[in-house]
C-alpha positions, 0 to 999 in steps of 0.5 A, a space after each residue: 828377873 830379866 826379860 826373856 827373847 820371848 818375854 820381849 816378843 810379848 812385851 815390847 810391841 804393847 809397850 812401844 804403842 803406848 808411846 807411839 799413840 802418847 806421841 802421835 796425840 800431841 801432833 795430830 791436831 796440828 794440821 786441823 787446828 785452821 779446821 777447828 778454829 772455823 768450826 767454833 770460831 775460836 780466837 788465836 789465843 784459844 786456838 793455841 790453848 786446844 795443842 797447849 792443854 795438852 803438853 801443860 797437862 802432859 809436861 806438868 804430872 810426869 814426874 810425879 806419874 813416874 812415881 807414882 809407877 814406882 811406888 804403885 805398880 807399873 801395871 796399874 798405872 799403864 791401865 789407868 792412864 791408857 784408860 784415861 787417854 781413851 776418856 779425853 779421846 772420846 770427849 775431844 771426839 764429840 766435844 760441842 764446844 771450845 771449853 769442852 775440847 780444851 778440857 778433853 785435851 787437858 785430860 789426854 794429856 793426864 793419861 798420856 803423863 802416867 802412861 808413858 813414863 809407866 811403858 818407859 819404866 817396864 822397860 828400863 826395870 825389866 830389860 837389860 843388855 841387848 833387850 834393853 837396847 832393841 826396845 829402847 830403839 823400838 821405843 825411840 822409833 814409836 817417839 820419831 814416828 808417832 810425832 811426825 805420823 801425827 801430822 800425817 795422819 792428822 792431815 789426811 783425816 781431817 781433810 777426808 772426814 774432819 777434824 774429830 776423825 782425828 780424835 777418833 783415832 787416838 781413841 781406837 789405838 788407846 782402847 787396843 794399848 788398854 785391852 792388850 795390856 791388860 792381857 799382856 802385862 803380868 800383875 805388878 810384884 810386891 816390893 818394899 814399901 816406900 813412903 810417897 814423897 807427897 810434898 816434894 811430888 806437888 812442889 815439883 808438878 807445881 814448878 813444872 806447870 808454873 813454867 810450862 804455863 808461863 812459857 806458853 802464856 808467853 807469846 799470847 799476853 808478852 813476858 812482862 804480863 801477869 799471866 806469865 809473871 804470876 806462874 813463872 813467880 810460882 816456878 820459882 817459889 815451887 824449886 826453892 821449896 822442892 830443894 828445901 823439902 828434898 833435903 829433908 824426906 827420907 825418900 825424895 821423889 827425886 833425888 838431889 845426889 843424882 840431879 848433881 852428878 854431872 851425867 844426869 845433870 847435863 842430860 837434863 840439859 841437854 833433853 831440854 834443848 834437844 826437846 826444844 828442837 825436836 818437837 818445834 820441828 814437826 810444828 814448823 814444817 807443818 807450818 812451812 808446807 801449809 803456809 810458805 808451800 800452799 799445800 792443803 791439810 791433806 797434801 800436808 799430811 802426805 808430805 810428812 809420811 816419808 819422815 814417819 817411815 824413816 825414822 822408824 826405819 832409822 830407829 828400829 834398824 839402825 839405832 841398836 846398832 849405833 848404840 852397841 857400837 858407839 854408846 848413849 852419849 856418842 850417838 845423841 850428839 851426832 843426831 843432834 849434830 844432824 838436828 842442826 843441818 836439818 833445820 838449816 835447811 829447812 830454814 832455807 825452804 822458800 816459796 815454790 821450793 821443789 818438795 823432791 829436792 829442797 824438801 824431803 832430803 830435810 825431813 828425811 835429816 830431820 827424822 835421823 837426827 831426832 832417832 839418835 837424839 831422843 832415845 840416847 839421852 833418854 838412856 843417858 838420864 836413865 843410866 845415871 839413877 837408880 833401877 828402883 827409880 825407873 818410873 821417875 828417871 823416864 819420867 824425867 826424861 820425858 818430862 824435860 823433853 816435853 818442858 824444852 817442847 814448849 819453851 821451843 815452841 814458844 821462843 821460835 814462834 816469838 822469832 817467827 812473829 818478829 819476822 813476820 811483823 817485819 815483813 808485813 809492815 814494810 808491805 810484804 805478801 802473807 806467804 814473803 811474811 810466813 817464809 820470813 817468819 818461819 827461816 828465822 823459826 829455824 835458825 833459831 831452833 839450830 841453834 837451840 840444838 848446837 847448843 845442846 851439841 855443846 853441853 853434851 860435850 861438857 858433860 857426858 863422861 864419854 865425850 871429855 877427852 881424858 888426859 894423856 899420861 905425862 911421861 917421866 923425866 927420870 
């Protein structure tokens, strides 16, 4: 049965709030990290692991949460993972040393990946029309926000209370998305009893972990390392097994019919681009305030909060509106369009820069276009698969954002390394360094956006011009 105006009332805002903590967790540490690295006197390779056990934990096991919500029951999964995020939380808030806060941002990320795809599905199994796409918006609004909130909040607690204030607060929003769902939330209903495909989920979360963990391992150790060779080697060994066992299961995790039709497919793409350059945003501004700007954390935080308010705004009023009118497609390659100019001119953001007049009007393009893009292709990817195969499509939605997140993050921190080397060895100031470094971070994630731009052109139906009838000569 479809949602109710009166069932999305009730709905909607617990399930929105799941993702907005699922989203505003993997950003909230970013600003503190300087502070938690002086803390337990971490190494940079250490200091990078506290953000990445997150996201190889989180990006790793979508695929197979979103399963697992399809075969288990949505609700189920929605409790135990809003549960689970709770646990990480409190740990990282009174973890006494680097292994212990390492593993509590591993074990967030193991509740943010079963409660964000088993939100996401509630809603695309139980709304539909109009509802779905007021919800999908709001969706999108908690996604833009929460990651830019993230910073914000991030900053101003940490430089008001410390780091672990920050990890507090994710605790506080987990136990009220736990409490309120579980009032909220009807019991999950009985449907046919399908098979868990078991080999194809753990090929599948091996691959994905196997390139999220080489990807990130990266910029640490070179490509060329063992720590990125062994798990980019078990990547591939994992996708060739998945192909082989999927062809064979009479219920596949994921299905090989739906991966090759051309929407889904260029979604995939297209998610895995767009997420490159959505997520590295909110880290590499983060990074130009502190470094090219000289704020302080605090000073930082607040310097986001216009990008929290607008795209939310954006999101939530503007977004459903845009959808009705001009489509999925459509919508997702303007605010990738707008992605573009919005990291061109961060790019261009230097030393002693006006926040007012070269820096705002970016975040606020920067807000805009990751509201049209994220959202839109999510529903993209979602329209081309099954209703019955809810949790695995936002599961992949969300999944291949989160796996572009990290391969961004690593590329354009590698540019930025380049960039700097360059700078500093010809002499230059740590900040000539940072601006060098981080305009080139930039560019290179502009790029990765107009790519998707042109992928999405490709392959969305919408997008293909269609030819025009050949009159007859006769």
């Amino acid at each position: 049965m479809m949602a109710t105006d009166r069932r999305v009332l009730a709905l909607a805002p617990t399930l929105v709030t799941a993702q907005l903590v699922v989203m505003l967790d993997s950003s909230i540490l970013n600003v503190a990290l300087s502070s938690v690295a002086t803390e337990f006197g971490l190494t940079s390779t250490a200091t990078a692991w506290v953000l990445n056990a997150y996201f190889l934990a989180y990006g790793g096991l979508l695929l197979i949460s979103g399963r697992a919500a399809d075969i288990c029951g949505r609700r189920r999964m929605f409790l135990i993972g809003a549960a689970t995020l709770a646990v990480g939380s409190l740990l990282g808030m009174l973890a006494p040393a680097e292994s212990v806060l390492i593993g509590a941002r591993m074990l967030q990320g193991v509740g943010a990946a079963m409660l964000s795809p088993a939100a996401m599905s509630l809603i695309l199994a139980g709304f539909t029309g109009a509802a779905r796409a007021r919800t999908m918006s709001w969706w999108g609004a908690a996604s833009a926000a929460g990651g830019a909130l993230g910073v914000s909040v991030g900053g101003l607690l940490t430089g008001a209370l410390g780091w672990r204030s920050a990890m507090g607060m994710t605790l506080v929003v987990a136990i009220l998305v736990l409490t309120v769902g579980a009032t909220v939330l009807t019991a999950d209903e009985r449907t046919e009893r399908r098979p868990f495909d078991g080999l194809g989920a753990g090929l599948l979360t091996a691959a994905v972990v196997g390139a999220v963990g080489a990807v990130l391992n990266a910029p640490q150790h070179g490509p060329g390392s063992a720590a990125v060779l062994v798990p980019a080697g078990l990547a591939v060994l994992a996708v060739l097994g998945f192909v082989v066992a999927e062809r064979r299961a009479a219920d596949p995790i994921l299905s090989l019919r739906a991966l090759g039709e051309r929407r889904v497919a260029g979604g995939v793409v297209v998610n895995v681009l767009g997420g490159a350059a959505r997520i590295a945003c909110f880290t590499l501004v983060a990074l130009v305030l502190q470094q090219v700007l000289q704020y302080a954390p605090a000073m930082a935080g607040f310097a986001m909060l216009p990008t929290s308010l607008a795209g939310f705004a954006v999101s939530s009023v503007l977004l459903p509106r845009v959808l009705s009118r001009f489509g999925a497609e459509r919508t997702a390659v303007t605010g990738l369009a707008v992605l573009v100019a919005a990291h061109l001119l961060l790019a261009g953001v230097d030393a002693g820069a006006p926040y007012a007049v070269r820096v705002l009007p970016a975040l606020l393009l920067a807000a805009v276009g990751v509201a049209f893009s994220f959202t839109p292709t999510t529903l993209v990817i979602a329209e081309g698969m099954a209703a019955r195969d809810a949790g695995v499509s936002s599961g992949l939605a969300s999944a291949t954002a989160q796996l572009g997140g990290a391969v961004g993050i690593a590329v354009f921190g590698a540019v930025d390394a380049m960039a700097r080397s360059a700078v500093s060895g010809g002499g230059g100031s740590a900040v000539a360094a940072a601006d060098a470094g981080l305009t080139a971070a930039h560019s290179a994630a502009a790029v990765a956006a107009a790519l998707a731009v042109g992928v999405a052109m490709l392959t969305f139906p919408a997008l293909r011009p269609t030819r025009a009838a050949v009159p007859s000569l006769s």
